[in-house]
GUMITI-743527 format. One record per atom (N, C-alpha, C): x, y, z; atom name; residue number from 1. Coordinates in Angstrom, 3 decimals. Layout:
N
R         px         py         pz    a     k
R          X          Y          Z   CA   NUM
...
# end
This chain:
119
R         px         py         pz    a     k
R     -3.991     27.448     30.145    N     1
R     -4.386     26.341     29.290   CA     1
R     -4.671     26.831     27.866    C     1
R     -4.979     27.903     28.046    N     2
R     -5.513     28.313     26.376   CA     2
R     -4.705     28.968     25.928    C     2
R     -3.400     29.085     26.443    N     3
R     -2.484     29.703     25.909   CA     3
R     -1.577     29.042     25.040    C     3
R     -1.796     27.694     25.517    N     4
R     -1.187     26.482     24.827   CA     4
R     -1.529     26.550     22.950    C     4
R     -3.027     27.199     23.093    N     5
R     -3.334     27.003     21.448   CA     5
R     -3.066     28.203     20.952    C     5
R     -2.367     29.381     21.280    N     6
R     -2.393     30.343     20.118   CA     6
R     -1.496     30.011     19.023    C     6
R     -0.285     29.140     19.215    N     7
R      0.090     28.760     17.739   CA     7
R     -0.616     28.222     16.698    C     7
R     -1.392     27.307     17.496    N     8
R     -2.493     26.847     16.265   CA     8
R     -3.573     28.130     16.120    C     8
R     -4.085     28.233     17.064    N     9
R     -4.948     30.074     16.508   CA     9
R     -4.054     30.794     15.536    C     9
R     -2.763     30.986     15.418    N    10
R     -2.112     31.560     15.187   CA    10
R     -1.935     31.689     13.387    C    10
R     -1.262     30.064     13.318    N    11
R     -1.388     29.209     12.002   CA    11
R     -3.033     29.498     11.266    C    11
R     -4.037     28.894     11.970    N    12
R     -5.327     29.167     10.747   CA    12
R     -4.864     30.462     10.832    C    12
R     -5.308     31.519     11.357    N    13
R     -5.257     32.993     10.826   CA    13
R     -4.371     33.174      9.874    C    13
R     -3.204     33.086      9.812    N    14
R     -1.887     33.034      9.153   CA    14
R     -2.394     32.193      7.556    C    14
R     -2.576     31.273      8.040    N    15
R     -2.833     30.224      6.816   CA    15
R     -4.791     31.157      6.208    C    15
R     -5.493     31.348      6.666    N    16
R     -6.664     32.255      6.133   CA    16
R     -6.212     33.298      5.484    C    16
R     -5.388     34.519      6.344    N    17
R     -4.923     35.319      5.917   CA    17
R     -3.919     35.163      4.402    C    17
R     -3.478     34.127      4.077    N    18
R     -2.521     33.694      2.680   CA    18
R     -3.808     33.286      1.521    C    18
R     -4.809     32.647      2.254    N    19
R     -5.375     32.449      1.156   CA    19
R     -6.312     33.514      0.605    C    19
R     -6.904     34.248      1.710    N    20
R     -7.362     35.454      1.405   CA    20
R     -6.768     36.669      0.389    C    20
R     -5.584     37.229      0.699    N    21
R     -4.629     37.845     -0.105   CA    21
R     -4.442     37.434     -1.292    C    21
R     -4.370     36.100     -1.271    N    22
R     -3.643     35.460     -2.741   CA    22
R     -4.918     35.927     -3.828    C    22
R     -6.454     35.286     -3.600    N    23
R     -7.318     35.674     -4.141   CA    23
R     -7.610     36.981     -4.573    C    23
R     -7.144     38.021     -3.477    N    24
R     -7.476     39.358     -3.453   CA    24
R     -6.812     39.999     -4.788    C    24
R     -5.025     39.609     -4.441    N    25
R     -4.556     40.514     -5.298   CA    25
R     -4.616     39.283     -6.939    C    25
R     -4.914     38.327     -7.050    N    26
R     -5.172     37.487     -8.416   CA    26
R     -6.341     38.056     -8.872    C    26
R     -7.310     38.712     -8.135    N    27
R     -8.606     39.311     -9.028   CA    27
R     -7.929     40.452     -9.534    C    27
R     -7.325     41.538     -8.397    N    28
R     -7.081     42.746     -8.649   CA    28
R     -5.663     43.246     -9.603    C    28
R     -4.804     42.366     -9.895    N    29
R     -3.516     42.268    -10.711   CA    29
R     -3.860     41.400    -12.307    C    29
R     -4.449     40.156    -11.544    N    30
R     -4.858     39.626    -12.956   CA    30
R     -4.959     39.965    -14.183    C    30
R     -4.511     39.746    -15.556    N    31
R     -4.726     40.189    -16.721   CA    31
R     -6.623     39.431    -16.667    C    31
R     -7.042     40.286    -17.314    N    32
R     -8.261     39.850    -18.099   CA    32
R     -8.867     40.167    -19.706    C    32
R     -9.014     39.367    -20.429    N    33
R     -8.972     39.713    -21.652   CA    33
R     -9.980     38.466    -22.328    C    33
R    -11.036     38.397    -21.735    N    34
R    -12.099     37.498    -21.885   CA    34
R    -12.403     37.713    -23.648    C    34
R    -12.669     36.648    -24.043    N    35
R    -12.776     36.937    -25.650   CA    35
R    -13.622     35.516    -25.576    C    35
R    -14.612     35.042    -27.383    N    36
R    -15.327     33.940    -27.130   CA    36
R    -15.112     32.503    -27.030    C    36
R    -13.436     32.565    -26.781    N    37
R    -13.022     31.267    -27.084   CA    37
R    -12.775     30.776    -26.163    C    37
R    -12.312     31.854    -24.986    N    38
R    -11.934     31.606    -23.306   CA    38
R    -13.034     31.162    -22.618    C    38
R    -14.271     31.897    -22.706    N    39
R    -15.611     31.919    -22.199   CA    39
R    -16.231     30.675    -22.597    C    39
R    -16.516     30.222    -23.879    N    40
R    -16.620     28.664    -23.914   CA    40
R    -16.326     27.967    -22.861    C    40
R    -17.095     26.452    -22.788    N    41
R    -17.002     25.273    -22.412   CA    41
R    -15.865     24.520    -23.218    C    41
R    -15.270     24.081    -22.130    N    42
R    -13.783     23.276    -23.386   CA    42
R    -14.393     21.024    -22.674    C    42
R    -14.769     20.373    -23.379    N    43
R    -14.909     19.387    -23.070   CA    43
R    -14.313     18.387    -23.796    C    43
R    -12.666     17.842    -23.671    N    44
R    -11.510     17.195    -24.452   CA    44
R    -11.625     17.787    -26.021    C    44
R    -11.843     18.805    -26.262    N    45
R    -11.474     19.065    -27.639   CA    45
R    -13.075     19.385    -28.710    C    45
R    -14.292     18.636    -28.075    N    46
R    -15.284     18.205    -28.782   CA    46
R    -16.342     19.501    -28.041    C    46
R    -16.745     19.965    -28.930    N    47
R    -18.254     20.994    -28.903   CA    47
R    -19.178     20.026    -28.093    C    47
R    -19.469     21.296    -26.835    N    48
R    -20.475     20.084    -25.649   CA    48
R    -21.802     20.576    -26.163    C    48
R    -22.257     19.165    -26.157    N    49
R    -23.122     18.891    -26.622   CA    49
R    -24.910     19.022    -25.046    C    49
R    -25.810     19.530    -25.703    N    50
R    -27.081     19.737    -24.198   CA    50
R    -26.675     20.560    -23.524    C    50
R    -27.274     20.420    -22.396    N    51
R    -27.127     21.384    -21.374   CA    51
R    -26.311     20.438    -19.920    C    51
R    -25.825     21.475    -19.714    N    52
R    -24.920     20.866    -18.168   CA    52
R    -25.743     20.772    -17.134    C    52
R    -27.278     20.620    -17.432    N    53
R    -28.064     20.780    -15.683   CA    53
R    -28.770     19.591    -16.419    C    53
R    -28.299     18.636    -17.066    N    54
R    -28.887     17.042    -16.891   CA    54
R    -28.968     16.390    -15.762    C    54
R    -29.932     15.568    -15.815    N    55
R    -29.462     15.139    -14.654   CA    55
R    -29.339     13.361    -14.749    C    55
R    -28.324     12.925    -13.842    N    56
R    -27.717     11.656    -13.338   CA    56
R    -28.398     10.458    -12.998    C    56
R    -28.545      9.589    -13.255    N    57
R    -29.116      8.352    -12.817   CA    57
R    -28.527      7.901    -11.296    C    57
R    -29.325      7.394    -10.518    N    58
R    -29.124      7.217     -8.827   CA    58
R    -27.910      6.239     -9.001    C    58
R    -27.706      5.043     -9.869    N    59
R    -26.944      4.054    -10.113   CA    59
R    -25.608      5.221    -10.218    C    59
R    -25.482      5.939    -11.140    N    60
R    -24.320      6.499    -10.936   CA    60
R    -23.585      6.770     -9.962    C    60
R    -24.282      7.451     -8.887    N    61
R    -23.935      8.333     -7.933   CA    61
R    -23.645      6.747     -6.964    C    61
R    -24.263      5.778     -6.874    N    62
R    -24.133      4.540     -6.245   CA    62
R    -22.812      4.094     -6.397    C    62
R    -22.720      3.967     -7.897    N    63
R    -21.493      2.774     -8.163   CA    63
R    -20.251      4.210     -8.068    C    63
R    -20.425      5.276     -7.869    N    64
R    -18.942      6.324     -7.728   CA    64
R    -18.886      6.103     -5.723    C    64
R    -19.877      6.261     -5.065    N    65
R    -19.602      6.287     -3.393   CA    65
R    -19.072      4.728     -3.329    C    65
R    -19.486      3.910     -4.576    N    66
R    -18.836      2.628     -3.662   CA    66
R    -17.468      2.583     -3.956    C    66
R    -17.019      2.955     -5.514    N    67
R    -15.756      2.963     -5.540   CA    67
R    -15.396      3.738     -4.824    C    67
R    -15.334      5.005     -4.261    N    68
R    -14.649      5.777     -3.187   CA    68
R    -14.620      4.908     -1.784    C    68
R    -15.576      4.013     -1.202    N    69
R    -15.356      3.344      0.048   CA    69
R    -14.822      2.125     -0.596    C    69
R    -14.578      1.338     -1.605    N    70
R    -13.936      0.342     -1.815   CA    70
R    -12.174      0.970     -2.044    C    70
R    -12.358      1.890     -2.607    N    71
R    -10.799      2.293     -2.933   CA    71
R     -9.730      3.243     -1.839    C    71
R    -10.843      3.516     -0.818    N    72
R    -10.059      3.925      0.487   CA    72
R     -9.764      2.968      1.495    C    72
R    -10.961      1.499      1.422    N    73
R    -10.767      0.741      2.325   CA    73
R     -8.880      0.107      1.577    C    73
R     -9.017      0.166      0.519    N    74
R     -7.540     -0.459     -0.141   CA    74
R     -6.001      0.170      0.166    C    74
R     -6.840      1.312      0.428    N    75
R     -5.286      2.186      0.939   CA    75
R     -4.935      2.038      2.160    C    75
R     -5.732      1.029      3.486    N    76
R     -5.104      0.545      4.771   CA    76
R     -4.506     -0.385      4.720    C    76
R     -4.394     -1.443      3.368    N    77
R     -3.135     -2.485      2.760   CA    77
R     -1.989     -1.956      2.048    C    77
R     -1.533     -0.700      2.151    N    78
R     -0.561      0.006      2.330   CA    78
R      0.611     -0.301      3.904    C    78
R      0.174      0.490      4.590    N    79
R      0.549      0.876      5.752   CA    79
R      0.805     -0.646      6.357    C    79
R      0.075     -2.125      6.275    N    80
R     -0.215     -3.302      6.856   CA    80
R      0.893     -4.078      5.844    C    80
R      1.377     -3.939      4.788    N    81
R      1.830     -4.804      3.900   CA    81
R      3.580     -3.962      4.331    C    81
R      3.666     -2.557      4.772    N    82
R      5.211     -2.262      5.333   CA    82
R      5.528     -2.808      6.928    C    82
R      4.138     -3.307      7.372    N    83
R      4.359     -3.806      9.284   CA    83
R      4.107     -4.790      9.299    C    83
R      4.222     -5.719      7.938    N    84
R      3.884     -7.308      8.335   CA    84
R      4.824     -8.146      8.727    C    84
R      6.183     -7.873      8.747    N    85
R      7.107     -8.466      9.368   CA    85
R      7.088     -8.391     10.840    C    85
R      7.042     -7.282     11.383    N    86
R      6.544     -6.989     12.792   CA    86
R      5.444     -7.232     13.431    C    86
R      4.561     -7.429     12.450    N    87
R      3.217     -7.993     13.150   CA    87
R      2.754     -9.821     13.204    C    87
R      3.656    -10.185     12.238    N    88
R      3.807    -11.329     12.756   CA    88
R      2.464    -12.397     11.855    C    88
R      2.207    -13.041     12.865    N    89
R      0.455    -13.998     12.281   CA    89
R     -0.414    -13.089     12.988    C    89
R     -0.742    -12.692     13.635    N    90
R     -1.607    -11.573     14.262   CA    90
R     -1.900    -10.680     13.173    C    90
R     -0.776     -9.979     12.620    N    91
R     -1.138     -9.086     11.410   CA    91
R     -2.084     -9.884     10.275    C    91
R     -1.566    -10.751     10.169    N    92
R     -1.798    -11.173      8.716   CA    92
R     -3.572    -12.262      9.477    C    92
R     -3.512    -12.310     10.305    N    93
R     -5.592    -13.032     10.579   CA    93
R     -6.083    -11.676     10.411    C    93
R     -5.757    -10.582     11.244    N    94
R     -6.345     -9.631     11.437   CA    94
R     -6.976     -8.692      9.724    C    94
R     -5.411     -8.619      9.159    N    95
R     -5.989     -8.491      7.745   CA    95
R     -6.788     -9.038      6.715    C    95
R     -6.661    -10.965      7.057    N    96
R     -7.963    -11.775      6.291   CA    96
R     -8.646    -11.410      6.606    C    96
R     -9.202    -11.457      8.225    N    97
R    -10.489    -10.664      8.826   CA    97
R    -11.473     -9.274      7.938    C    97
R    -10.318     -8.414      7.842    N    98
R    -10.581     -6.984      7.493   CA    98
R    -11.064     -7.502      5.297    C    98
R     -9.977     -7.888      5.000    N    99
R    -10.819     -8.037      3.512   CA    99
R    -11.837     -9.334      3.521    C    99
R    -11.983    -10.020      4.408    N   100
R    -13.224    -11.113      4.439   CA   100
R    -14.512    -10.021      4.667    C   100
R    -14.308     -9.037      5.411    N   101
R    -15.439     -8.166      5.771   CA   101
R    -15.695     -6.899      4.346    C   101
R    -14.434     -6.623      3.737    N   102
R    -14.667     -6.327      2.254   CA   102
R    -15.484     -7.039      1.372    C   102
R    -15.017     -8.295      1.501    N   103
R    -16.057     -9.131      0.266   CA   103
R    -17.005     -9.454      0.546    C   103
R    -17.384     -9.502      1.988    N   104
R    -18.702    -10.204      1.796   CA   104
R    -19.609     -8.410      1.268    C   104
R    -19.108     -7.306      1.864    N   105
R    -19.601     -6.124      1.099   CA   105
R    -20.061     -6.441     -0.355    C   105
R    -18.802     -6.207     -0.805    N   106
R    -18.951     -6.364     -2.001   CA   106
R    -19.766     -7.505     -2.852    C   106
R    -19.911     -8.444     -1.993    N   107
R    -20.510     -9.629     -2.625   CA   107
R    -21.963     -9.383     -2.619    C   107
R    -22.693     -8.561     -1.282    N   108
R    -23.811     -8.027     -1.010   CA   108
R    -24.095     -6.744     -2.335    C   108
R    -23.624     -5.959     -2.605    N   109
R    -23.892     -5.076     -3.723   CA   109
R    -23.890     -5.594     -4.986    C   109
R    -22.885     -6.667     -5.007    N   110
R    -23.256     -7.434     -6.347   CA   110
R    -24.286     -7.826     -6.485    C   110
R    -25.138     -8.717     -5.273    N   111
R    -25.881     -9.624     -5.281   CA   111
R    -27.188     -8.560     -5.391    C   111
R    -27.236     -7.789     -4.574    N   112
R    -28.159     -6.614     -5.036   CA   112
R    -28.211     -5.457     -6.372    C   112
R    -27.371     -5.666     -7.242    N   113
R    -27.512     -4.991     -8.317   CA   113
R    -26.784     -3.712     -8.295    C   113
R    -26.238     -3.662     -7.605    N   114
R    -25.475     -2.164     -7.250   CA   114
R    -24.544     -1.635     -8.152    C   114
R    -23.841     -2.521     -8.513    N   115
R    -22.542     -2.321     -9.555   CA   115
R    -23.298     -2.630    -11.427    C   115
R    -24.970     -2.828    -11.171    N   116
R    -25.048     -2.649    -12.656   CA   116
R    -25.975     -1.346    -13.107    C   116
R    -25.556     -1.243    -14.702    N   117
R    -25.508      0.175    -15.007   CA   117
R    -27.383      0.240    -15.687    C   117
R    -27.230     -1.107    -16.038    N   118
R    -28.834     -0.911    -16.905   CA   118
R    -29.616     -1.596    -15.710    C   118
R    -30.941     -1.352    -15.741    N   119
R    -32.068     -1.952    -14.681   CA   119
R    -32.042     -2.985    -15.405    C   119
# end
């Protein structure tokens, strides 16, 4: 039975072992020629301004996790919009279903303040 997995044992090692090496010999081959312009902070062109250990307002970190669960729930109307011929009316309740359960989300974070930036 466990013989079944040494290809996959096989592969991570294989695949560890590539990334390991690659790092190894990019430190050890690498040109380095650090000077003060490399070593800088490059932020679009403009001299950064404070320090980088500011810290974030909770709203931020809020309204970025919701766009990440609002904008992944959007990528399963991909896959549903190439099988809707095959799926028939079944597909298409099942999908009102699925974004009716989006909005009322979304309608709940609105209604709670979630998506605004000033208190």
């Amino acid at each position: 039975m466990l013989l079944s997995y040494l290809p996959i044992v096989l592969f991570v090692l294989l695949a560890a072992g590539f990334a390991l090496a690659t790092l190894f010999l990019s430190s050890v081959l690498g040109p380095r020629r650090p000077s003060k312009d490399k070593l800088s902070p490059y932020e679009c062109g403009i001299d950064p301004v404070g320090s980088a250990r500011e810290r974030f307002s909770v709203k931020f970190y809020l309204v970025a996790m919701l766009f990440i669960v609002f904008d992944i729930e959007i990528v399963f109307l991909y896959p549903w919009a190439v099988v809707l011929h095959s799926l028939k009316l079944f597909g298409l309740v099942e999908m009102i279903f699925f974004l009716g359960i989006l909005l009322v989300g979304l309608l709940y974070v609105w209604k709670k303040g979630g998506l605004e930036w000033t208190s």
